[in-house]
C-alpha positions in Angstrom: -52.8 -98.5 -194.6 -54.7 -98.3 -198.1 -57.8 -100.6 -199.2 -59.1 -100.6 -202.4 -62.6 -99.7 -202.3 -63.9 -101.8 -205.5 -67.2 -99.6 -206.3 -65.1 -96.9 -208.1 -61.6 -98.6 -207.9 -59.8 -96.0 -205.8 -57.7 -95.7 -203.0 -59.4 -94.6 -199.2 -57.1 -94.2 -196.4 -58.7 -97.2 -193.8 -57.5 -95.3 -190.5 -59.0 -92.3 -191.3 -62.0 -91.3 -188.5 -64.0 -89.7 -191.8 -63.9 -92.6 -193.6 -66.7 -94.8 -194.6 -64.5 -97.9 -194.2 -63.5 -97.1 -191.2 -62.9 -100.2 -188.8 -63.6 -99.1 -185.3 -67.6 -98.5 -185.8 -69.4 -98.9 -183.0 -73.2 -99.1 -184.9 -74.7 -97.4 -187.8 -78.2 -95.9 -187.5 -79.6 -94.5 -190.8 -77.2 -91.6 -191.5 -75.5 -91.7 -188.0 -72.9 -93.7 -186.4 -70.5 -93.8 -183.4 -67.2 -95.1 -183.5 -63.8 -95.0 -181.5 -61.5 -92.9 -181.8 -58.2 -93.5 -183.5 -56.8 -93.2 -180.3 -59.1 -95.4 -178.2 -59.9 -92.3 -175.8 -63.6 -91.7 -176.1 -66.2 -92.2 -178.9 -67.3 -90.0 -181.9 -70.7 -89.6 -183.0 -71.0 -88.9 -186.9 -73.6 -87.7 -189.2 -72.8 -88.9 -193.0 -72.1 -85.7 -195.4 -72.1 -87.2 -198.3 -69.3 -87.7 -200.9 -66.6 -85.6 -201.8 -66.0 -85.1 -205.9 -64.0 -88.5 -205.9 -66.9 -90.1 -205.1 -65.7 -90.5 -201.5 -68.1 -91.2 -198.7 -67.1 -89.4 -195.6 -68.5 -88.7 -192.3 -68.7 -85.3 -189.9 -68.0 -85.4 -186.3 -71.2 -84.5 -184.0 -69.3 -84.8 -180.4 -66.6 -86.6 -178.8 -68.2 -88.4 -175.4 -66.4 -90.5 -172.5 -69.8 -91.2 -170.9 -72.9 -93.1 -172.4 -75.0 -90.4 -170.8 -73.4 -87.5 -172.4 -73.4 -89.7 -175.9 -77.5 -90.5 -175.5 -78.3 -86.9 -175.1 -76.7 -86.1 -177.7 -77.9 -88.6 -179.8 -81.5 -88.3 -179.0 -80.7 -83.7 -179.3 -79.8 -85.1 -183.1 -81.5 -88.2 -184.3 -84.7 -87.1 -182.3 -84.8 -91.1 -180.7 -83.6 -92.9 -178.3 -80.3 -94.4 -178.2 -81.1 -97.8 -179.7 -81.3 -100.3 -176.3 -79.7 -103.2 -178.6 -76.5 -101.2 -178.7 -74.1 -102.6 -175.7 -71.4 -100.0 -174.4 -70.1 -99.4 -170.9 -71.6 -96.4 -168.9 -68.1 -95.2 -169.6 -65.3 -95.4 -172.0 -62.7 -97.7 -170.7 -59.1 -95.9 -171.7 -56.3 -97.9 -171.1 -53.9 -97.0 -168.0 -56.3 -94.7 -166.6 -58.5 -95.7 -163.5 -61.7 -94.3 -162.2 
């Protein structure tokens, strides 16, 4: 699937993880975000790189966590806070069809 982006009137591939219009975004933080995966196994944290010479925002992975734990240490290693309290997410990510 294709979106316009209507700031520079170009064409951003929606689905992709990098992209700044990404739909599965979990929260943004200043230049940080998590998101889901494209799969739905396990959530990215992302550090904005800036804008590639189309003038395309993107994002680079950080880690790739199943557990809030393992995300939070992480986050806190990077950002230097706390993993923001307001943000609600399961101790673990939930993947469909697989229990425990």
């Amino acid at each position: 699937m294709m979106k316009v982006d209507e700031t520079v009137n170009r064409l951003v591939p929606v689905h992709s993880e990098c992209s700044d219009l990404y739909s599965e975004v979990v929260f943004v933080w200043k230049f940080y975000r998590v998101i889901v995966c494209e799969d739905r196994l396990q959530w990215i944290l992302q550090k904005f790189a800036g804008q590639t010479v189309h003038a395309q925002d993107f994002w680079v992975p950080l880690g790739y966590f199943t557990s809030r734990r393992a995300l939070e240490r992480v986050w806190k290693q990077e950002t230097g806070n706390s993993f923001p309290a307001s943000v609600l997410m399961p101790i673990k990510f939930n993947i469909p069809g697989r229990s425990g």
